[in-house]
N, C-alpha and C positions, 0 to 999 in steps of 0.2 A: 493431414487435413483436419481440420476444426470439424466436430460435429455441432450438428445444426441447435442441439440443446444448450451448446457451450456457447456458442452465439448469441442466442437471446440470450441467456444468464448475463452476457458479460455486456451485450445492449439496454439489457434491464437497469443492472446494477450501473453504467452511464448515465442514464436519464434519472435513476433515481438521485446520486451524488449530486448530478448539476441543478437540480431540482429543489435540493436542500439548500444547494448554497446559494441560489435564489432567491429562495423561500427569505434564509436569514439576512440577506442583502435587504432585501425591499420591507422587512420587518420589522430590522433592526439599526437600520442606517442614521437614523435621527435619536438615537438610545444612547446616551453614554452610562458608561458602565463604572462598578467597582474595580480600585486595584484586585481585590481578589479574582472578581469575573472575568478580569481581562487575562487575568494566569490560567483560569480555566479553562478560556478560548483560546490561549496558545496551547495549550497542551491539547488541545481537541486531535489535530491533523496528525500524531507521534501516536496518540491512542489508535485512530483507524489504521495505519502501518501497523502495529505490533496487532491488531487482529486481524489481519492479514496475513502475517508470517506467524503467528502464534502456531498453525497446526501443523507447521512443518517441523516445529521441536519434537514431534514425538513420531516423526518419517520412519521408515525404515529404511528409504530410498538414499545412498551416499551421495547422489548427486545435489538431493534437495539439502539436507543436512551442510554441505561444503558453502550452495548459494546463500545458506541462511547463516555460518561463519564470514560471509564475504559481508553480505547484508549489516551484520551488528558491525563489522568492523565500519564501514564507511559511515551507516547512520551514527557511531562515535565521532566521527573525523568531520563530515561533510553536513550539510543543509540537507534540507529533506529530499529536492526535485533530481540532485545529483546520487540521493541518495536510494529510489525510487529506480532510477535509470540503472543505476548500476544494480538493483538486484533483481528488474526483469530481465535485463541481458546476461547475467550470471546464470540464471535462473534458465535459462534457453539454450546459451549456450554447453551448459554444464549436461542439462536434460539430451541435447542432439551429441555429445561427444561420450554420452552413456550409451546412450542406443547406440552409435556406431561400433561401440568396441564388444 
């Protein structure tokens, strides 16, 4: 079971994302941009992924370590949203199939 800390955290961090990308919506909607600023705002969404998985590089834990091999490999292969799917389900699966054994 989730403790109730990891809940808000993970409610927090929810509202704060959608909140951004609001923000930049109603902001920035009528802005056109530089070729360079638009390479900067594609790479925006690949930067919050790899800070995300960034602290599992230095895991001790093999299960996380495996999800985060699964991880690079798809984010190589696939789009981000298939890419995302596949490493919280790694990532769960891999964590409940370590506890069991």
């Amino acid at each position: 079971m989730i403790s109730w800390q990891a809940l808000i955290t993970i409610l927090g961090m929810m509202v704060m994302t959608y909140s951004t990308r609001l923000a930049g919506f109603f902001l920035l909607k009528n802005r056109k941009f530089s070729p360079k600023m638009a390479r900067v705002m594609e790479a925006a969404p690949a930067c919050v992924l790899l800070s995300v998985i960034a602290p599992h590089f230095v895991s001790d834990k093999p299960h996380e370590l495996i999800a985060l091999a699964i991880t690079v490999f798809a984010a190589w292969r696939l789009p981000m949203l298939p890419t995302v799917l596949i490493a919280v389900s790694s990532s769960a699966i891999l964590a409940w199939l370590f506890q069991a054994a």
